[in-house]
Structure formats: structure tokens, C-alpha cells
Legacy VTK file of the C-alpha trace (Angstrom):
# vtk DataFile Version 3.0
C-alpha trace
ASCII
DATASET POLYDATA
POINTS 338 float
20.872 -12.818 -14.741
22.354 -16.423 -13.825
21.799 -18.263 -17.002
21.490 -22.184 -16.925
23.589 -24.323 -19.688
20.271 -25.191 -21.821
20.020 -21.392 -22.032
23.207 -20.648 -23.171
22.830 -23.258 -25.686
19.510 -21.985 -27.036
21.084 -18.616 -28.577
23.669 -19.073 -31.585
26.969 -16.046 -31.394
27.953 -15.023 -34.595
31.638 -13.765 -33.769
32.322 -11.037 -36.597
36.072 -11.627 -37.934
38.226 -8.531 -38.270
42.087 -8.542 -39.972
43.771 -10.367 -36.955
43.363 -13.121 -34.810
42.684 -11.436 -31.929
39.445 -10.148 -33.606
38.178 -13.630 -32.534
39.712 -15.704 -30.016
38.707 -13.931 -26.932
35.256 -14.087 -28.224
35.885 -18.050 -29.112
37.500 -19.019 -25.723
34.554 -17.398 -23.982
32.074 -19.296 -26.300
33.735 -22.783 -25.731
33.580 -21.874 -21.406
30.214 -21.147 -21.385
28.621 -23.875 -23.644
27.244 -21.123 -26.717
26.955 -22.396 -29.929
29.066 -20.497 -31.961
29.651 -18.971 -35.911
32.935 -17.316 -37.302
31.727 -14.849 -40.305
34.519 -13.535 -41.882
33.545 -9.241 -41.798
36.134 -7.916 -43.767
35.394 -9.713 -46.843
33.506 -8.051 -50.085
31.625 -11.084 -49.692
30.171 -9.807 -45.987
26.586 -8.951 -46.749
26.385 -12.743 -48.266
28.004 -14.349 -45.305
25.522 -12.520 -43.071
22.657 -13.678 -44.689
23.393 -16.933 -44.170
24.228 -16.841 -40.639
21.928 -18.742 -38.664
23.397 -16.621 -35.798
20.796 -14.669 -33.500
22.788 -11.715 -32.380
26.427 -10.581 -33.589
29.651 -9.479 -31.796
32.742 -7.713 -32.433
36.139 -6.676 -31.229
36.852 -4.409 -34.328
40.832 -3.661 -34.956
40.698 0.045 -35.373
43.799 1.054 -35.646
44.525 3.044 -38.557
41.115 5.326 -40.017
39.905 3.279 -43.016
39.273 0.411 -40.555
37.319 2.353 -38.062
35.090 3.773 -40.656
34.761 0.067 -42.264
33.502 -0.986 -39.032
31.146 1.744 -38.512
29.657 1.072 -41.963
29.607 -2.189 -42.015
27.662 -1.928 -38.232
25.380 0.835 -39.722
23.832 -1.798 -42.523
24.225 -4.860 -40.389
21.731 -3.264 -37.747
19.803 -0.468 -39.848
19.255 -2.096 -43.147
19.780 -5.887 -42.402
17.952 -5.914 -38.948
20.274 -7.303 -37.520
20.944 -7.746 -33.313
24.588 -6.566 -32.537
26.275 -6.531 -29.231
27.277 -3.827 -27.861
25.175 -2.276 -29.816
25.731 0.285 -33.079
25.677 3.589 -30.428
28.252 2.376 -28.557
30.552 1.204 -31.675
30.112 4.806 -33.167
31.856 6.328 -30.051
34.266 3.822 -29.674
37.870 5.217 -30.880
36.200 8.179 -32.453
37.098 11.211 -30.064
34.672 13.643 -31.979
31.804 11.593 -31.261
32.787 10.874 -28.009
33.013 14.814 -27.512
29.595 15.600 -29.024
27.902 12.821 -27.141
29.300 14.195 -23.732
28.373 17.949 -24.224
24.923 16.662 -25.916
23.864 14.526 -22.682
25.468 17.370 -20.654
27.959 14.984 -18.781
31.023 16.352 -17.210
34.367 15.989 -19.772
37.234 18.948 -20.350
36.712 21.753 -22.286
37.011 20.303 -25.839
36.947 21.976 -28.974
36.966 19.907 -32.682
37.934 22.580 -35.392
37.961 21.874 -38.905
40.593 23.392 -40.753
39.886 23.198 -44.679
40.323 26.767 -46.353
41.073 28.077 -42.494
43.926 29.883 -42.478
45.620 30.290 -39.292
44.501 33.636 -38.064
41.391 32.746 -38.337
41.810 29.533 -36.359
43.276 31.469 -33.460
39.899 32.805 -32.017
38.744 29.824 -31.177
41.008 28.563 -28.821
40.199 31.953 -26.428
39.733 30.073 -23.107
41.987 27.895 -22.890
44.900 27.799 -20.702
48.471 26.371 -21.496
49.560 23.902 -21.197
46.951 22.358 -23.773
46.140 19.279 -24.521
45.935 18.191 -28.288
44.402 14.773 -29.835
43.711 12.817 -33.091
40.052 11.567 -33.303
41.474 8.181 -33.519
44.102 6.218 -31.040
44.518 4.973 -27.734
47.047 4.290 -25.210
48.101 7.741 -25.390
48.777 7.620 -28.840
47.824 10.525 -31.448
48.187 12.624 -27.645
50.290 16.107 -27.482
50.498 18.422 -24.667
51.374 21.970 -25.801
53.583 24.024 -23.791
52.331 27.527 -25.356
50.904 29.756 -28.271
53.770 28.998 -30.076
53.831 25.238 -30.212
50.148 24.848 -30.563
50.629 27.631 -33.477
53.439 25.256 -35.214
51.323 22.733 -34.538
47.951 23.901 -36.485
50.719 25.108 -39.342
51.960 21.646 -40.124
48.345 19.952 -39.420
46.880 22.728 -42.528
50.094 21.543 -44.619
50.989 18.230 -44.600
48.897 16.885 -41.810
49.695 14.743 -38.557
50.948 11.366 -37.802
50.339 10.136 -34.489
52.915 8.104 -32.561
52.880 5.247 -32.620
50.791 4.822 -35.562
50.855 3.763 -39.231
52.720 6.373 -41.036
49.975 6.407 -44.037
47.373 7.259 -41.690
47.629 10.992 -42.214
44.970 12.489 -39.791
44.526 16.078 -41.383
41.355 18.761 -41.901
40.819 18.422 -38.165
42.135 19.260 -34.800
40.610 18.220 -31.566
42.012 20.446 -28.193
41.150 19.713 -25.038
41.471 20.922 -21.560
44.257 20.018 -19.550
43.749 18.997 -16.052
46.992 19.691 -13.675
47.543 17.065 -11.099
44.255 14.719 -12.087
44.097 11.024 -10.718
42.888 8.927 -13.369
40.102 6.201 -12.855
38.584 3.676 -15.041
35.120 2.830 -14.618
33.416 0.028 -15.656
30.160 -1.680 -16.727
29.233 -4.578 -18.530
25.424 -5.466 -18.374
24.139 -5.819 -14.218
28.306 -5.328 -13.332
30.156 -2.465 -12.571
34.283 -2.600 -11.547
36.463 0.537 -10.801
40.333 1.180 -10.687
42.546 4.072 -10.348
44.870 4.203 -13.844
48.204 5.677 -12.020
50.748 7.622 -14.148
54.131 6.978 -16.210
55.812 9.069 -18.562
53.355 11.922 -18.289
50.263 9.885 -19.263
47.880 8.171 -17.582
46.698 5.896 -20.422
48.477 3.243 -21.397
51.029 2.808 -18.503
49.559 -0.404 -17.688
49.656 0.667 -14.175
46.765 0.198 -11.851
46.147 1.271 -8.299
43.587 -1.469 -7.258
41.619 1.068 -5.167
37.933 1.071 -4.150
36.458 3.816 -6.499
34.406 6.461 -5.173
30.372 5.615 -4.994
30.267 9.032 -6.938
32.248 7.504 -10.179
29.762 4.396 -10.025
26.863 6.524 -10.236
28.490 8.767 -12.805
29.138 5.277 -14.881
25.362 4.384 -14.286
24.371 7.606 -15.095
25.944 7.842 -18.683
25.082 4.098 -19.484
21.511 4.904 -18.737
21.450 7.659 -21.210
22.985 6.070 -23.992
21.164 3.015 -22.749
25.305 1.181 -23.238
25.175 -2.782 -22.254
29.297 -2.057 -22.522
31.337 1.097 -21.708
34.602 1.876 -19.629
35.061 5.122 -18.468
38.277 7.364 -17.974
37.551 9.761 -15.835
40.205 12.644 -14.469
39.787 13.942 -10.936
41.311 17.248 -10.256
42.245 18.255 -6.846
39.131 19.607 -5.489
37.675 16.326 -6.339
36.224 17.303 -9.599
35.302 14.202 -12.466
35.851 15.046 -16.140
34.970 12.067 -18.459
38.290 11.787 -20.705
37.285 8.879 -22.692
34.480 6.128 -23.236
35.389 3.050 -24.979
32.807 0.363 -25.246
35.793 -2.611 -26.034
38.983 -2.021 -23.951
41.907 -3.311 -22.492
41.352 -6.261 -19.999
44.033 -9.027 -19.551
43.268 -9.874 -15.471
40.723 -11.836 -14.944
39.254 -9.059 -12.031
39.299 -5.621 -13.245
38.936 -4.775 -9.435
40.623 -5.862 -6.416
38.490 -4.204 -3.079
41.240 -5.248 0.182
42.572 -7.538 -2.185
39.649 -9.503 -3.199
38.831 -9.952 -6.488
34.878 -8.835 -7.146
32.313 -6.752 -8.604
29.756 -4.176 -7.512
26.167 -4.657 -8.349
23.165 -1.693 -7.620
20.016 -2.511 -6.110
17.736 -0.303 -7.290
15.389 -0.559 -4.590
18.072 0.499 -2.206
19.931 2.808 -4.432
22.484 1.023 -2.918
25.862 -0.426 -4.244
26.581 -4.270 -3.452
30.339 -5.771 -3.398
30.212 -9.108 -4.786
33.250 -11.138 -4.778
34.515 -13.300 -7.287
36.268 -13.623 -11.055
34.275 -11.821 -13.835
36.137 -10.613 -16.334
37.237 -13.303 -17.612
38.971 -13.741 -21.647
38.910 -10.215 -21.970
35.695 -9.609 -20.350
33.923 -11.257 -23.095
32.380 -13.966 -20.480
30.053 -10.826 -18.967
29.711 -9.636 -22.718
28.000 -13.036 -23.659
25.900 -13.358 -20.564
24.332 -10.026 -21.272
23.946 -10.710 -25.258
22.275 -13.844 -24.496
20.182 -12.387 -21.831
19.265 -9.648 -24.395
18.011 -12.531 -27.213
16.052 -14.618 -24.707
14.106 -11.395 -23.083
12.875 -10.414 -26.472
12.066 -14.198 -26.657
9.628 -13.967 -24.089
8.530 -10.807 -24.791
7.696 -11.797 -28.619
6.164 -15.177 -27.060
3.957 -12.816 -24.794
2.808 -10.443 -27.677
LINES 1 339
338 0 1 2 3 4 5 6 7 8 9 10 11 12 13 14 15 16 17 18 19 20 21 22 23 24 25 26 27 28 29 30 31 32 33 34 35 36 37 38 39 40 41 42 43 44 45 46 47 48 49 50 51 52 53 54 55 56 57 58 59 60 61 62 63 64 65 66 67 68 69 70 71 72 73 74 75 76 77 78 79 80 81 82 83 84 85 86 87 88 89 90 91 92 93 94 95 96 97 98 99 100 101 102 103 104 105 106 107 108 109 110 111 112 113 114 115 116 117 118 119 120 121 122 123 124 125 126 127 128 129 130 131 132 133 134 135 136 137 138 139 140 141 142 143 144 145 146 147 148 149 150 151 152 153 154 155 156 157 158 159 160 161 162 163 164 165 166 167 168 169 170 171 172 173 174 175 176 177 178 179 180 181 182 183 184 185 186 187 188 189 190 191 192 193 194 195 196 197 198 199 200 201 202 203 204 205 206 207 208 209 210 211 212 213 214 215 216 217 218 219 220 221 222 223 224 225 226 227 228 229 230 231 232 233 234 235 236 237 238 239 240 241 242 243 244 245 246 247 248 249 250 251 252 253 254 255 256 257 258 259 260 261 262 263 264 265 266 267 268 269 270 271 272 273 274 275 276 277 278 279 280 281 282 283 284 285 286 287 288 289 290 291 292 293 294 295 296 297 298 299 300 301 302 303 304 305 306 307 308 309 310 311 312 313 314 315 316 317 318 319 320 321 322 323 324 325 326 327 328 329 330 331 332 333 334 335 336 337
């Protein structure tokens, strides 16, 4: 949807402040390029539930800091009253924010909606002693791929060798808990171990959508991980991996999502994360022959159009705004209509 500058002024973005900068000034610098009126309200205060009633803002968005637990589950809270209770509009919206950095969720969503993702298991492990833990890892092959619910770039990530290690392991997560690295050393993740599937000699590709625009990369590898190497292989993804994207953001009905997907060597996808805010410094997150651009589907073709062109622009946030405001002035109409 090509909005017009009298539209974008018409709708009123109330930018929800986290602990850091950051939480803001993508969202701001997008704001002040497209013409949107725009509201700081300060989220982290005890005061929040006041400073949201007296927004005058008609739809809310976030970049929530999520770094250690307690501020994840703020956020989720926070988003569970704001749009539940307080009938409130966020964007993205309260589903997607509950996956986001949560691998459990993530986990139970996939095998829910029966997507394709590894072979994960979450155990809880309160009054579990180990023997009894054991069973439930029948299946899996080594090496084996261990995670904290929380953390990205690879962080809160083990790959386990054997019995032995992923034994050690479970000991030391029952006793004292685990740390991930790097992470904030308070931020004990215990009473819970996620395992996962680990796929020998996968390509990694991100896969994108925001609103009508999809964008695809390959994520290539360093150190043993794909995530967080902050290398990309501008490649022209597969048509499969677009549908795939359009497939789970139809489900969940997601306005914002980025996919990690692994493909094995027989050309297999397994969905390895979804993360509805993620990392996105250029200003293309795909390059097709070297030109900058996006695809877009025509449904009446079920076909996939390259357009080319700059979209991603201050983290992406430029698409993100386009879509909320396109959200607000559809319900406009439709509320005008009823």
C-alpha cells in the first residue's frame, strides 16, 4: 500500500521506550522520514499503565531489549495488558512478541501449526533426577544440539559431542543451573533444558517479511555457527523458502517475522528460529545480481515479483510503519463503513 503524506500524518505512533536508547531511535528516525506524528511513552516505568492512558497515540510499537529473562517476561506482560485488558493496537502484534526470543514458544508454535523445524524436545527438570531424564532424549543422534529459551546470536547455544557431555551437562543444569555465553551472569536459566536436532552440513537462510514484502539471504558460517557471524551470501533464495515464509505468516496471521531456516543436503528446510524484531543494519536485506530489491506475491498469479529498490531502511522500521499505519486506516474505513 503506497501511502500519501496526509495519510501518514493522520495516524499518531506511540514508540514504547525500553532501558536503552536503541529501544527508540530506529523507530524515531523512521517517524521523522516518513512525516508520522509521533509519542515517546516511557514502558518501563511503574508509572506505564498511566502514561498509556494518556497517549493520544492510535497504535503502539516496540523494539523490546530482551536480553536477560526478567526483561523478556516484562515485555510480554506488559504487551499482554496493553492489548488484552487496555484494548490497545500494537504492532507487530502480541502473537508475534510472545515468540520472539522465547525458544519454547517458538517450538510449540512450530509443531502446533505442523511446520517443518528439528526435532526439539523442552524438558523440565524440577524433582527429575537424571535417570529419569535420560529416556527422553531416545532419538536423538550426537552430536546434539542444546539451547537456553532465551538468546540470540548464538548465544545460550551448545553442541554436545556425546552421552557424556550432554549427561554433565543436565547434572550441572539440575544443580546450579546454566549461564549462557555471552550473557549476564545473574541470569541463571535453570528448571529447563531445550535439545534440538542437529543438522550436519545445513546452509542457513534468513527469510523475510514485513507486511506486502518479502527479502531472502543465505546466513553463511563462522566459528561453527551460522547465527551471528554477520556474514551474508546475498543469494536469490529459493521460491520454496518464500512460500514457506508466506505460509507460516499466514497462519499466525504475523505483519513481521524473519525466518532461519537450515537446509540439509538433500534440500530439506527446518525452521531454526522466528524472530519478529531482528538484526538489520543495510538498508536492502537482499541483493538479487547485485541489485538491491524486494519480492512481492501476486496472488492472482501465485507468482513472485522482484521489485527493485531500498526498503529496509533504519532497521526496517520504514516497512514496519507503512504496514502499522495501513493497519489503523483499514479499520478506519471499515468502522466508517459499519
Amino acid at each position: 500500500m503506497n501511502l500519501t503524506p496526509e495519510q501518514y500524518k493522520s495516524v499518531t505512533i506511540g514508540i514504547l521506550e525500553g532501558f536503552k536508547e536503541n529501544s527508540t531511535k530506529h523507530y524515531k528516525a523512521a517517524c521523522e522520514e516518513l512525516g508520522i506524528p509521533y509519542e515517546i511513552i516511557n514502558f518501563v516505568s511503574p508509572d506505564w499503565i498511566k502514561n498509556i492512558e494518556q497517549s493520544k497515540a492510535d497504535i503502539f510499537v516496540a523494539q523490546p531489549e530482551v536480553w536477560v529473562s526478567v526483561e523478556k517476561q516484562m515485555f510480554d506482560e506488559k504487551f499482554y495488558f496493553l492489548v488484552n485488558a487496555m484494548g490497545k493496537k500494537l504492532y507487530p502484534s502480541f502473537n508475534e512478541f510472545f515468540i520472539y526470543e522465547n525458544k519454547r514458544n517458538m517450538a510449540y508454535w512450530l509443531e502446533i501449526n505442523k511446520m517443518p523445524q528439528p526435532v526439539t524436545k523442552v524438558l523440565y527438570l524440577r524433582y527429575k533426577k537424571l535417570k529419569d531424564l535420560l529416556p527422553c532424549l531416545e532419538g536423538f543422534d550426537f552430536p546434539l544440539v542444546y539451547k537456553t529459551y532465551i538468546g540470540s546470536a548464538a548465544a545460550g547455544v551448545k553442541i554436545l559431542k556425546n552421552l557424556a557431555e550432554t549427561k554433565k551437562l543436565l547434572k550441572k543444569i539440575i544443580k546450579k543451573g546454566f549461564v549462557r555465553s555471552p550473557g549476564n551472569k545473574k541470569d541463571v536459566q535453570w528448571g529447563y533444558a531445550i535439545f534440538q536436532q542437529f543438522i550436519k552440513d545445513a546452509k542457513e537462510w534468513r527469510v523475510i517479511k514485513i507486511g506486502d514484502s518479502y527479502f531472502g539471504h543465505q546466513k553463511l558460517q563462522s566459528g561453527g555457527f551460522h547465527s551471528g557471524s554477520n556474514k551474508v551470501g546475498w543469494y536469490d533464495p529459493p521460491k520454496e523458502l518464500l512460500f514457506l515464509c508466506k505460509d507460516i505468516c499466514d497462519k499466525g496471521n504475523f505483519s513481521s517475522m524473519a525466518l532461519d531456516v537450515l537446509e540439509d543436503k538433500d534440500g530439506n528446510y527446518y525452521v531454526s528460529e522466528l524472530q519478529t524484531i531482528f538484526g538489520s543494519y543495510d538498508s536492502s536485506q537482499m541483493y538479487i545480481d547485485g541489485k538491491p530489491g524486494r519480492y512481492i506475491f501476486k496472488e492472482k498469479d501465485k507468482n513472485w515479483i522482484f521489485e527493485e529498490g531500498y526498503f529496509n531502511q533504519n532497521y526496517s522500521h520504514n516497512l514496519r510503519l507503512e504496514h502499522a499505519v495501513s493497519q489503523v486506516l483499514r479499520e478506519r474505513q471499515q468502522n466508517k463503513a459499519n
